[in-house]
C-alpha positions as CSV (number, residue, x, y, z in Angstrom):
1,X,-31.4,-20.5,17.2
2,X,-33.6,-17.6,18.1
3,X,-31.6,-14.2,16.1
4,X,-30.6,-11.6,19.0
5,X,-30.3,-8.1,18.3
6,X,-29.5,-5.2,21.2
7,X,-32.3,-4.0,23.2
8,X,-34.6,-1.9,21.5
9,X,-32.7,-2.8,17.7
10,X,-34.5,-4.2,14.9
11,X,-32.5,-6.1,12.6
12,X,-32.8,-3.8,9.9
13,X,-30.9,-1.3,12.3
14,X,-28.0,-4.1,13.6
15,X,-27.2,-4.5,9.9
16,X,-27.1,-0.6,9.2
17,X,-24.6,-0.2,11.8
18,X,-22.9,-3.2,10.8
19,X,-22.7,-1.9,7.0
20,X,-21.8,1.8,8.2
21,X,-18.5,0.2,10.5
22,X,-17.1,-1.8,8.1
23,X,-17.4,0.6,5.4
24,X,-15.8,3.2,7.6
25,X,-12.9,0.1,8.3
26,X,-12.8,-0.1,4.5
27,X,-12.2,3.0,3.0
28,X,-10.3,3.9,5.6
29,X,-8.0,1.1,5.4
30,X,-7.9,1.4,2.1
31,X,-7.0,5.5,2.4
32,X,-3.7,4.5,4.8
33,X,-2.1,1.9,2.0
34,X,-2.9,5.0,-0.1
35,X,-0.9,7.1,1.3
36,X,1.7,5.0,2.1
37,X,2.5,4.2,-1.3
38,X,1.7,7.6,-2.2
39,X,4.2,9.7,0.4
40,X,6.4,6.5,1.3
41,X,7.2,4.1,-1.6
42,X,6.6,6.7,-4.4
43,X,3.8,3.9,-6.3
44,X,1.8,6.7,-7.8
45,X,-0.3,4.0,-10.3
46,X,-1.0,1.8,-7.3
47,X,-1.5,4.5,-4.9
48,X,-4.3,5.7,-7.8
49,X,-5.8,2.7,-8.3
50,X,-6.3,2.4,-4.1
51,X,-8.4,5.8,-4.3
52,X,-10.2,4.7,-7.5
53,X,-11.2,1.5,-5.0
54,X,-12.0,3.7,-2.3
55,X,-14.5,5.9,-4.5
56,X,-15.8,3.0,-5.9
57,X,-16.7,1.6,-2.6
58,X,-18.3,4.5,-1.7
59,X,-20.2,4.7,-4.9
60,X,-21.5,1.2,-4.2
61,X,-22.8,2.0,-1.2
62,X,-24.8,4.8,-2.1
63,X,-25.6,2.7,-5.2
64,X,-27.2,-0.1,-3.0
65,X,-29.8,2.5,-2.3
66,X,-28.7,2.9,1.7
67,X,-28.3,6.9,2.1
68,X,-25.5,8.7,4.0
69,X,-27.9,9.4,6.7
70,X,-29.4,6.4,7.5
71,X,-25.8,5.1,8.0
72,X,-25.6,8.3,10.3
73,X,-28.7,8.1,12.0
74,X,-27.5,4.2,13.0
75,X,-24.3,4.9,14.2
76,X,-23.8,4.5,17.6
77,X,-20.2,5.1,19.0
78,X,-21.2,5.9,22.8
79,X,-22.9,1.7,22.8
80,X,-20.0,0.1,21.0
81,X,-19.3,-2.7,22.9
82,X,-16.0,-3.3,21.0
83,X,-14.7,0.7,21.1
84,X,-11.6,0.2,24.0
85,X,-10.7,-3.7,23.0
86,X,-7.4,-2.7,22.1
87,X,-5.9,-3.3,18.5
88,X,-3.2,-6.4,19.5
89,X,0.3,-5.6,18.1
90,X,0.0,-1.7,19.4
91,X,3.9,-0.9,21.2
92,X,5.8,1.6,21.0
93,X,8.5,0.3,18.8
94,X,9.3,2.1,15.1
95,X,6.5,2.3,13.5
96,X,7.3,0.2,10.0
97,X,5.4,2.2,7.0
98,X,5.2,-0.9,4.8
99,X,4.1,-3.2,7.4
100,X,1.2,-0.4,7.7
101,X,0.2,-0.4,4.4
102,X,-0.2,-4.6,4.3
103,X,-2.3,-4.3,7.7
104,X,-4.1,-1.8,6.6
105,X,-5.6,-3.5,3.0
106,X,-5.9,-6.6,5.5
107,X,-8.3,-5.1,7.7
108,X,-10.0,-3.3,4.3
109,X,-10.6,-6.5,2.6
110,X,-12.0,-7.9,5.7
111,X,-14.5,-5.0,6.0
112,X,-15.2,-5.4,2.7
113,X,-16.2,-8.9,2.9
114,X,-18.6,-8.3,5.9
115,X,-20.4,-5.7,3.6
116,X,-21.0,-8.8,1.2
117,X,-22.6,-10.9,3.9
118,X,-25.0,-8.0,4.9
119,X,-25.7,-7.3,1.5
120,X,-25.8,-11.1,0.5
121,X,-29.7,-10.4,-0.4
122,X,-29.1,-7.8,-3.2
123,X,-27.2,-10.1,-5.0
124,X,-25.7,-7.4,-7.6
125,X,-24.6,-5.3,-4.7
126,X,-22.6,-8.0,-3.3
127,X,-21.4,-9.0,-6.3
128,X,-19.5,-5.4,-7.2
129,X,-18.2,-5.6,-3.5
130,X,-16.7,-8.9,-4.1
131,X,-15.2,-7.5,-7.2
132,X,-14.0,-4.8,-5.0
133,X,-12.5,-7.4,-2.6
134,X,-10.1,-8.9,-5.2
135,X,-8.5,-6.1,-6.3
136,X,-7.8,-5.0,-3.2
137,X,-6.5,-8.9,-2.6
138,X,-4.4,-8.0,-5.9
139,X,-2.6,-5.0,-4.5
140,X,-1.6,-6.6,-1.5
141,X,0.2,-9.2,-3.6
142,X,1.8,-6.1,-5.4
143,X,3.2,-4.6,-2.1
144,X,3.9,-7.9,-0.8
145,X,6.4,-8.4,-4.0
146,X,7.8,-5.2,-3.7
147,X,8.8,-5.9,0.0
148,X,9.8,-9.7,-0.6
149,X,12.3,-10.9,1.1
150,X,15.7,-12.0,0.0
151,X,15.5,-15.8,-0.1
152,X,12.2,-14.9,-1.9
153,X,14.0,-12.9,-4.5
154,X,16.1,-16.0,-4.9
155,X,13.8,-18.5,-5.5
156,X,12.3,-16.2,-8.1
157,X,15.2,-15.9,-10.2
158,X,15.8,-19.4,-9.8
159,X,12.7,-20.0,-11.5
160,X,13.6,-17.3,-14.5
161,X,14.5,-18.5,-17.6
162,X,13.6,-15.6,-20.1
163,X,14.9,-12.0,-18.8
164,X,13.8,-8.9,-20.8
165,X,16.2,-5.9,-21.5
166,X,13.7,-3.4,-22.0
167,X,14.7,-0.2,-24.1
168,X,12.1,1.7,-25.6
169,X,14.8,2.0,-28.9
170,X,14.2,-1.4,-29.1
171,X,10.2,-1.2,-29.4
172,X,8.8,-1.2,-32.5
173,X,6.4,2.3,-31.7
174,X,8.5,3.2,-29.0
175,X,5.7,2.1,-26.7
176,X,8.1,0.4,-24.2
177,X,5.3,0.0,-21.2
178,X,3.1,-1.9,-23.8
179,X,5.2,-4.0,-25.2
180,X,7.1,-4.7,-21.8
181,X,3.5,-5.7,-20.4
182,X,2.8,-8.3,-23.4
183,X,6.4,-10.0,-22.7
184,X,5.4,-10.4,-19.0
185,X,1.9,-11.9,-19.8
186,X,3.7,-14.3,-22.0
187,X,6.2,-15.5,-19.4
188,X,9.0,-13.2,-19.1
189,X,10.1,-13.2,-15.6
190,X,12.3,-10.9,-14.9
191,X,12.8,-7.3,-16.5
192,X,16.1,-5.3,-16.7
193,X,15.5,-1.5,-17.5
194,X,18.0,-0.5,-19.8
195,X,17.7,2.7,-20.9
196,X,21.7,4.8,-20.8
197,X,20.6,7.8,-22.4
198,X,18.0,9.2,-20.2
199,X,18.8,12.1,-17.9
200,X,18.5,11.0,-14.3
201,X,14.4,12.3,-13.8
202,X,13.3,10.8,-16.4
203,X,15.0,7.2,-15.7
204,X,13.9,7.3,-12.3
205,X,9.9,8.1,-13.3
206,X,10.4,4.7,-16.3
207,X,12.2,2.9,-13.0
208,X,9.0,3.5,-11.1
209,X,6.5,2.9,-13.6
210,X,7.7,-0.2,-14.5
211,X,8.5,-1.5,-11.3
212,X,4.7,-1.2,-10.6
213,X,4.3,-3.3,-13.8
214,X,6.1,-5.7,-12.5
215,X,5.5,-6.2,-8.8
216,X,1.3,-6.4,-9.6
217,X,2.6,-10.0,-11.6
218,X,5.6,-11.1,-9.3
219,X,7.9,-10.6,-12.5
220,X,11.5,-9.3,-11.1
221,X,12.4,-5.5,-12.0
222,X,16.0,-5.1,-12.2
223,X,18.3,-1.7,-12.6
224,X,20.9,-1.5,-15.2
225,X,23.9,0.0,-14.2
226,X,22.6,2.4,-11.3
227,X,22.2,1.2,-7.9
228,X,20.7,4.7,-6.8
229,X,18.5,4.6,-9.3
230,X,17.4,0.5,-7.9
231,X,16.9,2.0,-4.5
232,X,15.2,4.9,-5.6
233,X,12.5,3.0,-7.9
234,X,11.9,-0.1,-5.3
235,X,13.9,-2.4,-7.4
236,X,14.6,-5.9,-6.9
237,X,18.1,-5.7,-7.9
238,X,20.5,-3.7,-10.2
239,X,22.8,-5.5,-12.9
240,X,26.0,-4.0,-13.7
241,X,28.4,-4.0,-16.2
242,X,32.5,-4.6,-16.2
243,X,32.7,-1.1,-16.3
244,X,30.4,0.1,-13.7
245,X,30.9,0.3,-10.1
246,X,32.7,-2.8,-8.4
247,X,30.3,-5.5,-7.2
248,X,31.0,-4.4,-3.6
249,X,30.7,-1.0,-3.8
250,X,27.1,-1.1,-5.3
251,X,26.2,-3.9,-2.0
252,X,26.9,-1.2,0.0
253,X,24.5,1.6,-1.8
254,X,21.7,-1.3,-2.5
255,X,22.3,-3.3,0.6
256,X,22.0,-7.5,1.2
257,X,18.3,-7.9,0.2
258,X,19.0,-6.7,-3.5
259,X,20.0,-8.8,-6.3
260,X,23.4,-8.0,-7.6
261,X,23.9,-9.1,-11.4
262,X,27.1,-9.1,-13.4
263,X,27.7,-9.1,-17.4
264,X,30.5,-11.4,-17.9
265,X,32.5,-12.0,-21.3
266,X,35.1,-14.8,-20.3
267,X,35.7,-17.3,-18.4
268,X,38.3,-15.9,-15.8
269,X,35.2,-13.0,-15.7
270,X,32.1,-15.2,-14.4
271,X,34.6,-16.8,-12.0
272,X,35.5,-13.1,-10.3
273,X,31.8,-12.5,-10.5
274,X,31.3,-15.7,-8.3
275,X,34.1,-14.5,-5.9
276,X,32.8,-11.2,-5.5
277,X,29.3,-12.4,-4.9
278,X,26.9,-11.9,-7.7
279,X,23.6,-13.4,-7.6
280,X,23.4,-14.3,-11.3
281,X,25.4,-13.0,-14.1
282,X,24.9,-12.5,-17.6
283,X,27.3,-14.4,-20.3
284,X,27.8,-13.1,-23.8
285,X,27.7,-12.5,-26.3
286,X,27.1,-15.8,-27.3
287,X,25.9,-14.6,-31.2
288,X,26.7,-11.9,-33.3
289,X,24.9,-8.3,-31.9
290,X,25.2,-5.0,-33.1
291,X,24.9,-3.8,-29.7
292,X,28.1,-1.1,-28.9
293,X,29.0,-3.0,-25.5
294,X,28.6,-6.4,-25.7
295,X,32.2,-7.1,-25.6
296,X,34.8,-10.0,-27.3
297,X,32.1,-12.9,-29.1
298,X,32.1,-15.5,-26.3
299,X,30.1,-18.0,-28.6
300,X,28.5,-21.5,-27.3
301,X,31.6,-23.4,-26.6
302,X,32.6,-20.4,-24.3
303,X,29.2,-20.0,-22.4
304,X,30.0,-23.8,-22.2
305,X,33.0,-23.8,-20.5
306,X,31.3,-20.9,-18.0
307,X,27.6,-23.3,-17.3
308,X,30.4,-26.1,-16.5
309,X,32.0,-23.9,-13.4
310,X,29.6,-21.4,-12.3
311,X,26.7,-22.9,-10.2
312,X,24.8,-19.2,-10.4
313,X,22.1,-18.1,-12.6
314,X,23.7,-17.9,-16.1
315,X,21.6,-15.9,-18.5
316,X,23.2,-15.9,-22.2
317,X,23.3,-12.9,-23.6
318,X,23.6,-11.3,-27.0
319,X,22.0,-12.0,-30.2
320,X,19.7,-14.6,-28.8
321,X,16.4,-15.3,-31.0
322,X,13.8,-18.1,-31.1
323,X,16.0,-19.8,-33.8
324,X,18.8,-20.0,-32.4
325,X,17.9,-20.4,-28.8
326,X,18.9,-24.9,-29.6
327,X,22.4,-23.5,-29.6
328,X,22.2,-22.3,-26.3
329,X,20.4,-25.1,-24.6
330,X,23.3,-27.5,-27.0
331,X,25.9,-26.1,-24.1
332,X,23.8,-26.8,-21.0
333,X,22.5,-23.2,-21.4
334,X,18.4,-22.6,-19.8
335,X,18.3,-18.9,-19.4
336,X,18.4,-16.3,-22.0
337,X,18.4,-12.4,-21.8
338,X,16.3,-10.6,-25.2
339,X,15.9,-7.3,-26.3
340,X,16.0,-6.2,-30.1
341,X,14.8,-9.9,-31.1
342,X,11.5,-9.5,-28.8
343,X,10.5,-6.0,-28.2
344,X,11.2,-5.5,-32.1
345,X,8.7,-7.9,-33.1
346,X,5.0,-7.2,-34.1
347,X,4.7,-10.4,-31.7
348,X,6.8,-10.1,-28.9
349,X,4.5,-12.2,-26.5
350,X,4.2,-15.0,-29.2
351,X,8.2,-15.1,-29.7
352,X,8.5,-14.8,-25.2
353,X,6.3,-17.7,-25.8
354,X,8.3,-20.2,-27.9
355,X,11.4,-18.8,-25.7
356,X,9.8,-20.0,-22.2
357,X,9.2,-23.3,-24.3
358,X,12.2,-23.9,-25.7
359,X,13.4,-23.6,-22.3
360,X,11.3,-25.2,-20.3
């Protein structure tokens, strides 16, 4: 097949033009998700890394040796054959901020792979764009975690069998980002921010950090104790305590896509939890713990007695470590919350490990 090229165009000049639309479709693709996440969901670390990607683009360009004004000079917006086919899925409905920000990193990985096809003879170039490509591919999973849906939040916790209460007093530096991205590379798959002594500011900038941390890997962030503070950070769910608000009155702050936990301590508890409609619940303690809270030693025979009724999620909870973790799994138990015994370790990601495991 003969190749066609508009009157008067030499190939050289199709592929500028192509090269100068898409990268134009790229960055600014790329530049809406930006601000979305920047203005709208309050993702400053992905909302950075989306401008790193769209100066890196740029730099890629100019790196492939094709100047800003040859990309000018080629332009042609007046003979765009394709400049009034309208963009389908236009209406005058709510516009959906989220739904933005994934069509938008759609269309910019798109562009993004047609700049690798024109610049498929320069192999390096096309290589960085590819490179280019996937993180932008790795984003979109972020966002799309971040605005799963409910039954999708389901199925993940169904799937969770080590959760991580992550405190930075618990942390052997203190460094509880680190040592809360170790436990999710070794398994952990859900996270439960735990921190009660924080002023409000502060809590809500951890929330938000770590739910970034979390939604780039599909782990499940979870709240403790504050709904506002779930809502506020993008959380997938809050957990609360027998003393916190009632079950129903946080479903009404974090609404029906939200995970609603429950720390239960008897039998008569994880039942109300059940009627009140937790998602999953935490039973414990099960060992001895020296955290404050815990409440009444429920030990094996009672998280027992609470796997043989409750048909939700049972995490058991207190004093749980890699040695004694037989003990659980002795009464039926497959799901374990950890703090101390993990993020107190020189090896937490070796001990998540043997944990994930055990359970398996």
């Amino acid at each position: 097949m003969t190749e066609q090229h508009r009157p008067g165009e030499s190939a050289a000049e199709s592929s500028l033009r192509l090269y100068d639309a898409n990268l134009n479709r790229a960055s600014e693709g790329m530049r809406v998700a930006e601000d979305v996440c920047r203005f709208h969901l309050d993702l400053p670390g992905i909302a950075a890394e989306l401008k790193e990607l769209r100066h890196l683009l740029l730099s890629a360009a100019a790196g492939s040796g094709l100047s800003r004004q040859e990309l000018l000079q080629a332009r042609n917006i007046e003979g765009d054959v394709g400049r009034d086919v309208p963009t389908p899925g236009c209406s005058s409905e709510p516009v959906d901020l989220s739904e933005t920000a994934f069509r938008n990193l759609r269309r910019a990985a798109e562009s993004i792979r047609v700049l690798e096809e024109v610049s498929r003879s320069r192999a390096e170039d096309a290589a960085v764009l590819q490179g280019l490509r996937y993180r932008v591919y790795s984003v979109e999973k972020a966002l799309m975690n971040l605005a799963g849906e409910r039954t999708d939040l389901l199925e993940r916790l169904e799937k969770t069998s080590v959760c991580l209460l992550a405190t930075a007093a618990a942390c052997e530096q203190g460094e509880l980002l680190a040592g809360v991205k170790r436990c999710i590379a070794a398994g952990v798959g859900m996270v439960q921010l735990r921190e009660k002594h924080l002023a409000d500011e502060a809590l809500l900038e951890c929330a938000r950090r770590l739910r970034e941390l979390c939604a780039g890997t599909g782990t499940l962030f979870i709240v403790n104790d504050r709904p506002d503070i779930a809502l506020l950070s993008h959380a997938d769910g809050v957990h609360l305590g027998q003393e916190d608000l009632p079950l129903a009155q946080a479903r009404r702050i974090v609404g029906e896509r939200l995970l609603v936990g429950l720390s239960t301590h008897s039998l008569e508890q994880a039942r109300e939890a059940v009627r009140e409609g937790a998602d999953y619940i935490g039973a414990g303690p099960v060992f001895e713990t020296t955290t404050k809270d815990a409440g009444p030693l429920l030990g094996t025979d009672g998280l027992e007695a609470i796997l043989g009724e409750v048909q939700l999620p049972v995490f058991a909870i207190g004093g749980v470590t890699d040695s004694n973790v037989a003990g659980i799994q002795g009464a039926g138990g497959g799901r374990v919350a950890v703090c101390s015994s993990v993020l107190g370790s020189e090896t937490p990601g070796k001990i998540v490990e043997q944990l994930c495991s055990a359970l398996a």
